[in-house]
C-alpha positions in Angstrom: 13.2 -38.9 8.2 10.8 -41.1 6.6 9.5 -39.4 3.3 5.8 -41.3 3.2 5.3 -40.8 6.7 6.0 -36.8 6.1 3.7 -36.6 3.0 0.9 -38.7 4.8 1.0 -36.0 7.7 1.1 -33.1 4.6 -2.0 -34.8 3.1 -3.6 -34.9 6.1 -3.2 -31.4 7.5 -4.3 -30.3 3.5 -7.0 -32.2 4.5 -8.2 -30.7 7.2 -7.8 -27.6 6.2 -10.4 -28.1 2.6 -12.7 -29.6 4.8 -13.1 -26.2 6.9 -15.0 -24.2 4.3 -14.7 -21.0 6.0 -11.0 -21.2 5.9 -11.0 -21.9 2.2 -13.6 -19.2 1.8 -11.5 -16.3 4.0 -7.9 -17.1 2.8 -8.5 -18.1 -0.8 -12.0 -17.3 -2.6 -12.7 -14.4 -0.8 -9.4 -11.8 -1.4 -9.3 -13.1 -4.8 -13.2 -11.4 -5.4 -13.0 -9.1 -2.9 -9.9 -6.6 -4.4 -11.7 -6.2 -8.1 -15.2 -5.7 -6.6 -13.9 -3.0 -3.7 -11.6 -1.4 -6.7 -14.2 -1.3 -9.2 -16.7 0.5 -6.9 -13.7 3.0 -5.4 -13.2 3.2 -8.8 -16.6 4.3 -10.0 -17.3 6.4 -6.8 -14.1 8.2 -7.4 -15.1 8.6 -10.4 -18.9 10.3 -9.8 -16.8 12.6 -6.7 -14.4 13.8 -10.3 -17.6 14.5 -12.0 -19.3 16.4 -9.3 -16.3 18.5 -8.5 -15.8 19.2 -12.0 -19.5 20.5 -13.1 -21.0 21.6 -9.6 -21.4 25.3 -9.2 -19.9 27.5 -6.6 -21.0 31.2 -5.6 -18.3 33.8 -6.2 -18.8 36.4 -4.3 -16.9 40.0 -5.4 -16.9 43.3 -3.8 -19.5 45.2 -6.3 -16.8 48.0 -7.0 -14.7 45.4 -8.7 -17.9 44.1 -10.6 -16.5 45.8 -14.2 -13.1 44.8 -14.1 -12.0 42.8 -17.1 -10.6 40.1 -14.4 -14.1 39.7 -13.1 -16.1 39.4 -16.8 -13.4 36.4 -17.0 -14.5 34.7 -13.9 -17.7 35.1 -15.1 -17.2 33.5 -18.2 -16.5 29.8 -16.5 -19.7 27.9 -16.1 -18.9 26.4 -12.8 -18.8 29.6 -11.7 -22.0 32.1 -10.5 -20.2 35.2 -9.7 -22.0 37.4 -7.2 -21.4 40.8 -7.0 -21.9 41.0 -2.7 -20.5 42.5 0.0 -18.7 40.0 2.0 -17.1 39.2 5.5 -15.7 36.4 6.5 -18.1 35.3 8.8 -20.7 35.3 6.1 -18.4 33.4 4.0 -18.3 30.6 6.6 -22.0 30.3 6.9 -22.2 29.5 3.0 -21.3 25.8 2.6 -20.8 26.9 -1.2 -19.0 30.0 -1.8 -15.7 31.4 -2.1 -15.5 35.4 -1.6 -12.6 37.7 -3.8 -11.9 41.2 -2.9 -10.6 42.8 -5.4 -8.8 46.6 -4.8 -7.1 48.8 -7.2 -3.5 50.2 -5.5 -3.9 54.0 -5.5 -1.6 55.6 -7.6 -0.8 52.7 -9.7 -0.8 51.7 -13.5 -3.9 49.5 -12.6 -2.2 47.0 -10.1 -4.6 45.3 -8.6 -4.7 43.4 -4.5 -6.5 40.3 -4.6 -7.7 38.7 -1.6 -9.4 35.0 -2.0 -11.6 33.4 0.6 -12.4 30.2 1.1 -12.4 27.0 3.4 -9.9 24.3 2.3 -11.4 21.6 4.0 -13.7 21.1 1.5 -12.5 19.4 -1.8 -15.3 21.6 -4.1 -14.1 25.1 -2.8 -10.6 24.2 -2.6 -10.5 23.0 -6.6 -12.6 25.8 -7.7 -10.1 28.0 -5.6 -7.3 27.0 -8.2 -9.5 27.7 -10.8 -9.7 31.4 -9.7 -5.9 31.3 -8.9 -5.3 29.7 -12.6 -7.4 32.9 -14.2 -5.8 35.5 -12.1 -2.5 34.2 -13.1 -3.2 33.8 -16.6 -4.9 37.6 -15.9 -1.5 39.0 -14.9 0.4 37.1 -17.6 -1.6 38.9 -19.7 -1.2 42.5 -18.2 2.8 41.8 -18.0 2.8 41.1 -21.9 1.3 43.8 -22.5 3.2 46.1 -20.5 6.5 44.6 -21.8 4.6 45.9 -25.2 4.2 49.1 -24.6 8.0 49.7 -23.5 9.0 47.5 -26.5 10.8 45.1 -24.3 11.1 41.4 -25.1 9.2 38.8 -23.2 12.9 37.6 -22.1 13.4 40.6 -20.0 11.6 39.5 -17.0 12.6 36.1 -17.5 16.1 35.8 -17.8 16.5 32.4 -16.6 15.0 29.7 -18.4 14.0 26.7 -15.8 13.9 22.9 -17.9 13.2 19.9 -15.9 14.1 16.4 -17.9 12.4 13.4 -16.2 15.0 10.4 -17.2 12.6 7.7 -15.7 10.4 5.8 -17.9 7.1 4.7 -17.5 7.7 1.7 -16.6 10.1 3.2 -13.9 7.4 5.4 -12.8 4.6 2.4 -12.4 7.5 0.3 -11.0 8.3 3.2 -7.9 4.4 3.1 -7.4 4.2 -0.8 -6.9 7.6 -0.7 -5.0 5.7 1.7 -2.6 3.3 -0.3 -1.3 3.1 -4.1 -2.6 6.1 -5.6 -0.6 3.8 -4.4 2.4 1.0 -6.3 1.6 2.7 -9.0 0.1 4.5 -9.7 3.8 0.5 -9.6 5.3 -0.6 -12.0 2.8 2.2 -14.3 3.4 1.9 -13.4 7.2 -2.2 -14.0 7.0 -2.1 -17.2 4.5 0.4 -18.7 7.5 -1.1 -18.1 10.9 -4.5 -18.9 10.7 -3.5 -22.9 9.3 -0.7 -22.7 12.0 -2.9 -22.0 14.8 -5.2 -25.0 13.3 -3.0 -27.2 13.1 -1.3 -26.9 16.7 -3.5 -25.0 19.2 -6.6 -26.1 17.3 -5.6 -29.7 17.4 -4.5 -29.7 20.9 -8.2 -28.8 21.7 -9.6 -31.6 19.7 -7.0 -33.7 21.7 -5.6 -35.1 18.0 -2.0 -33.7 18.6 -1.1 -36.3 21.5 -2.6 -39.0 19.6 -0.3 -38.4 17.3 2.2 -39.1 19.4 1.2 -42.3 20.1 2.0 -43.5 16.4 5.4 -44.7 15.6 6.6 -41.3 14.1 9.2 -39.5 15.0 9.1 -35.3 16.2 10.9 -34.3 12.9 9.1 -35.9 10.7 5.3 -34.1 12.5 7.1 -31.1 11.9 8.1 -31.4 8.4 4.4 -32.4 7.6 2.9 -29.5 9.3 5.3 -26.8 8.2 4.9 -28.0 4.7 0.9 -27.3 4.7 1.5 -24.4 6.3 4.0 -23.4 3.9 1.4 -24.2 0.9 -1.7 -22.7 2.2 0.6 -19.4 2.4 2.5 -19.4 -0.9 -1.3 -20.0 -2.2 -3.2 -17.4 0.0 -0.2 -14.8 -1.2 -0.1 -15.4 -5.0 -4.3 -15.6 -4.9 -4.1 -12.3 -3.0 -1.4 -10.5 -5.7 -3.3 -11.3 -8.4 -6.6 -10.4 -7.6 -4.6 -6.7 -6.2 -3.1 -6.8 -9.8 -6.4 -7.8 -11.5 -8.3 -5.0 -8.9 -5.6 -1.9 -9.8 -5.9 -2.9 -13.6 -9.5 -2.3 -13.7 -9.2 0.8 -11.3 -6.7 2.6 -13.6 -8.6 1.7 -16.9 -11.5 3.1 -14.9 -9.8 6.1 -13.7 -7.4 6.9 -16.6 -9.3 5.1 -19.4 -7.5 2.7 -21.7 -4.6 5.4 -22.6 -3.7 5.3 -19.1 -3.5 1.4 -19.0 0.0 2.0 -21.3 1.5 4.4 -18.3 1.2 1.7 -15.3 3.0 -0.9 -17.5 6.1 -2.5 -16.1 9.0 -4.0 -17.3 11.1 -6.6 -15.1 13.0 -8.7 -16.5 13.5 -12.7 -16.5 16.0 -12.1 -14.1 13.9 -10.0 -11.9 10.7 -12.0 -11.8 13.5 -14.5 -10.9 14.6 -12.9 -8.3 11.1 -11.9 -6.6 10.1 -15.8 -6.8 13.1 -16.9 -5.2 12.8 -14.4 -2.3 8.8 -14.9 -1.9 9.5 -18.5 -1.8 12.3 -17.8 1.1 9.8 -15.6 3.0 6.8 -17.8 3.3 9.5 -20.5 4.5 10.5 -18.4 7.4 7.2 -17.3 8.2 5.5 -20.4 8.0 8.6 -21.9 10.6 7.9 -18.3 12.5 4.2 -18.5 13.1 4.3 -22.5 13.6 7.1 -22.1 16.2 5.2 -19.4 18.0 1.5 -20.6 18.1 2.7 -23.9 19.2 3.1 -22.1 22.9 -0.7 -21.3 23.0 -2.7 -24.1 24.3 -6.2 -23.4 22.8 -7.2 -21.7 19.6 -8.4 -17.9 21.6 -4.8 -18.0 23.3 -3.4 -18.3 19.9 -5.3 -15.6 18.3 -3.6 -13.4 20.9 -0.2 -13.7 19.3 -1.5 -12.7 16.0 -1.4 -9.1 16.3 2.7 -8.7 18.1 3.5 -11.1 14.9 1.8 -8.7 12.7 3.7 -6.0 14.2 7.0 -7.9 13.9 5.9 -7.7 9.8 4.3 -4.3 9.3 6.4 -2.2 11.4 9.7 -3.3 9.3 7.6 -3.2 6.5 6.4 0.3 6.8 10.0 1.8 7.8 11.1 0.2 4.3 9.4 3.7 3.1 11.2 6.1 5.1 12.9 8.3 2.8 16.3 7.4 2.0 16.0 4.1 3.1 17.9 2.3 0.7 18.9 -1.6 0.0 22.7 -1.8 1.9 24.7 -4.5 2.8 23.7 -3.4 6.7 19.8 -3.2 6.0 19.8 -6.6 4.1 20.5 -8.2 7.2 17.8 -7.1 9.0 14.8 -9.6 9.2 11.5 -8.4 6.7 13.0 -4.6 6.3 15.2 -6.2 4.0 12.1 -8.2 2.3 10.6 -5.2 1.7 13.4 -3.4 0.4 14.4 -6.3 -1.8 10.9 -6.6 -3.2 10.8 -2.5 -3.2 13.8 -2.3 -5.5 13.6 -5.3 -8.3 10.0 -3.7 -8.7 12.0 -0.3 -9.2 14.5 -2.3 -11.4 17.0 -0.2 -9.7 18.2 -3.6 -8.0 21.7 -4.8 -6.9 22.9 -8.5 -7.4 24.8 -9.1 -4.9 22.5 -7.0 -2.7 19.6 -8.9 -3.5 21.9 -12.2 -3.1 23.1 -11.4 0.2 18.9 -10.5 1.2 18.3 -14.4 0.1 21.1 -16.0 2.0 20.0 -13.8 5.3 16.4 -14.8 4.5 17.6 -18.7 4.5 19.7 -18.2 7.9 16.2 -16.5 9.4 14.3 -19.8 8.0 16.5 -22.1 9.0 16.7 -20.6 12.6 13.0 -20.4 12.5 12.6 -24.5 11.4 15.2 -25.4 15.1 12.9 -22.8 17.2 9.8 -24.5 16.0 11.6 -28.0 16.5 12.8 -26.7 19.5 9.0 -25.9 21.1 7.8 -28.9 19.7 9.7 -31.5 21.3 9.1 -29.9 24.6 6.1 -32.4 26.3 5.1 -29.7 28.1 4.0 -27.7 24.8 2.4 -31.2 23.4 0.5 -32.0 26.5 -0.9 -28.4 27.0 0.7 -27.6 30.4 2.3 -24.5 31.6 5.3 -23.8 29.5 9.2 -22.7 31.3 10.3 -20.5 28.9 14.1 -21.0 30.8 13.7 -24.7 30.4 12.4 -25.0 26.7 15.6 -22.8 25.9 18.0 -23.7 28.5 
C-alpha cells in the first residue's frame, strides 16, 4: 500500500468531517461543556433538596397520654420537629402530606418499658429522613434507660454487651474512589468510543454513497486497501478524540460535583492513585478498543446503502457494547483468563480493575492481545464488505456470497 495515497484519503475524510459543524459541535464541543454544566446544576439542586430536607418541618403527631413522657419532651426539643399531641389513625396520617404519627404505650406491669409504634410513608424522602431522626432519639432514649438500669443493679456496661464487634476497613481512599470509577467509567468510556466511531463511519460510507462520491472513488487509480486504511484511520481519530474529550470533561464535571457536594475536604477522599504502569496500561487498551470499534462500525455501516438505513444499526451495535458492559458489574464478576477472552466484557473488566489497582499483569496482557485478535478480525470483515461491488454500488447485498 501506497503511504501518500492513504494519508491523502485520511486528510480528506478529516476534511469532511470539520467542515460539518454539527458533527464537530455533537461529538467534540458539546460533551466536553455539557458534563460540568449538567454536574454543576445536579450539583446545586442536590444541594438545595439536602437543605430542604435538613431544616423543613414535619408534624409529629403523639397519642396525648404519652404527651409527658421524658421521650416525648426530647422530640420536642429538635427544631425540625412540631410535635402534636393528636389522636391519630392511619388513614388520617395518609391525608397529611407532612406528618409522621408515634404511639407511644407503657407495658402494664412493667419497670416503664415502653411500645413504640412509628407511622409514616416512605416514599417520601422528608418523612422518611425525619423518620431516622425519631428512630436515632428513641434509640439513644433506650441507651439511656439501659445505663441506668445497669446502674441501679451495679452491673457494668459490659454485661449486656459481651461481645465487642470492630470492623477494620484495609482500603484506602484512593481504593475507595478507584472502586467508584471502576463502577461506572469503563461503561461510558466503551459509548464514547462506540459514539465518537459510528456517526463518522456512517459519513463516510453510507453518507458518501448518497452523494455518489464513494464510486468515484473508485474510478481513481487506488487500490481497495489503501480506501480502507484512509477511512478507518479518520474514523479511528475522530473516536480516540470524541472519547478522551468526553473523559475529561466527566472528570472535570465529577470534580466540581464533589467539591460541591462534599466541599474542598471531600476533594482529598475521591483522589486516586494509579500508577505509571497503570495509566500505561489503560492507554494501551483504550487505544486497542477504538481500533476494533472503529474496524467494527466501518465494517457494519458499510452494508447500509443510505445514511437512515445506517442509523438503524446503531442501536444492536450499542447493544453489542452496553450489554457486555453492564454484566461487567454483576457481582463476582471478576478479571479471569476465561472472561478476558470475551469481546468488551473483558474491556470493561480490564478498565474496571487497573482503576481498582487490584489488576493482574498477565491478565491484563492476555485482555490486549484478545483485543488485537478482535481488531484485526474486525480490519478483514470490513475489507471483506468493502471489496464486495455489490456493497460499493449500493445494490442488494448476499450475505452467503460476501462470506462464502
Amino acid at each position: 500500500m501506497r503511504n501518500n495515497i492513504i494519508s491523502t484519503i485520511f486528510k480528506k475524510e478529516l476534511r469532511e468531517v470539520l467542515r460539518d459543524k454539527r458533527m464537530i459541535y455533537l461529538i467534540i464541543l458539546l460533551p466536553f461543556f455539557t458534563y460540568p454544566v449538567l454536574f454543576t446544576l445536579i450539583g446545586k439542586v442536590g444541594q438545595n433538596q439536602q437543605e430542604k430536607i435538613r431544616d423543613d418541618k414535619v408534624t409529629l403527631l403523639v397519642n396525648p397520654e404519652s404527651a409527658e413522657l421524658p421521650i416525648v419532651k426530647t422530640l420536642e426539643a429538635m427544631l425540625n420537629l412540631e410535635v402534636e399531641p393528636l389522636s391519630f389513625t392511619k388513614d388520617m396520617i395518609d391525608t397529611m402530606s407532612t406528618a409522621i404519627g408515634v404511639q407511644i404505650d407503657q407495658k402494664p406491669d412493667s419497670n416503664g418499658d415502653l411500645s413504640i409504634a412509628i407511622y409514616f410513608d416512605e416514599s417520601k424522602d422528608l418523612l422518611n429522613a425525619r423518620k431516622h431522626q425519631v428512630v436515632g432519639v428513641i434509640k439513644a432514649y433506650e441507651k439511656q434507660v439501659v445505663q441506668q438500669r445497669l446502674a441501679q443493679q451495679e452491673l457494668p456496661p459490659e454485661f449486656i454487651d459481651p461481645v465487642l464487634l470492630e470492623e477494620v476497613n484495609m482500603a484506602s481512599d484512593e481504593q475507595i474512589a478507584g472502586k467508584i470509577l471502576g463502577s461506572f467509567l469503563p461503561m461510558l468510556l466503551l459509548i464514547f468510543i462506540f459514539v465518537g466511531c459510528i456517526y463518522i463511519a456512517i459519513d463516510i460510507t453510507s453518507g458518501e454513497k448518497e452523494r455518489k462520491t464513494l464510486q468515484s472513488l473508485f474510478t481513481a487509480p487506488i487500490h481497495v486497501p489503501e480506501i480502507i486504511a484512509g477511512k478507518f484511520l479518520a474514523v479511528f481519530c475522530v473516536g480516540l478524540v470524541s472519547a478522551l474529550m468526553n473523559v475529561l470533561s466527566l472528570m472535570v464535571a465529577m470534580l466540581i460535583q464533589v467539591r460541591l457536594m462534599g466541599g474542598a475536604d471531600a476533594m482529598g477522599t475521591f483522589a486516586i492513585s494509579i500508577s505509571t504502569e497503570g495509566w500505561l496500561w489503560i492507554g494501551l487498551i483504550v487505544f486497542l478498543t477504538t481500533i476494533f470499534l472503529a474496524a467494527l462500525t466501518l465494517a457494519v455501516v458499510q452494508l447500509a446503502n443510505s445514511y437512515k438505513e445506517a442509523q438503524s444499526y446503531v442501536s444492536p451495535l450499542m447493544m453489542v457494547v452496553i450489554i457486555p458492559a453492564v454484566l461487567s458489574q454483576m457481582p463476582g464478576m471478576e478479571l479471569t483468563m476465561s472472561t478476558a477472552m470475551i469481546p468488551m466484557l473483558n474491556i470493561a473488566l480490564a478498565l474496571g480493575a487497573v482503576l481498582k489497582g487490584t489488576y493482574d499483569i498477565v491478565l491484563i496482557g492476555a485482555v490486549a492481545a484478545s483485543v488485537v485478535v478482535y481488531a484485526a478480525l474486525s480490519l478483514w470483515l470490513a475489507s471483506k464488505v468493502f471489496r464486495n461491488e455489490n456493497v460499493t454500488t449500493g445494490q442488494k447485498v448476499s450475505l452467503k456470497k460476501l462470506f462464502g
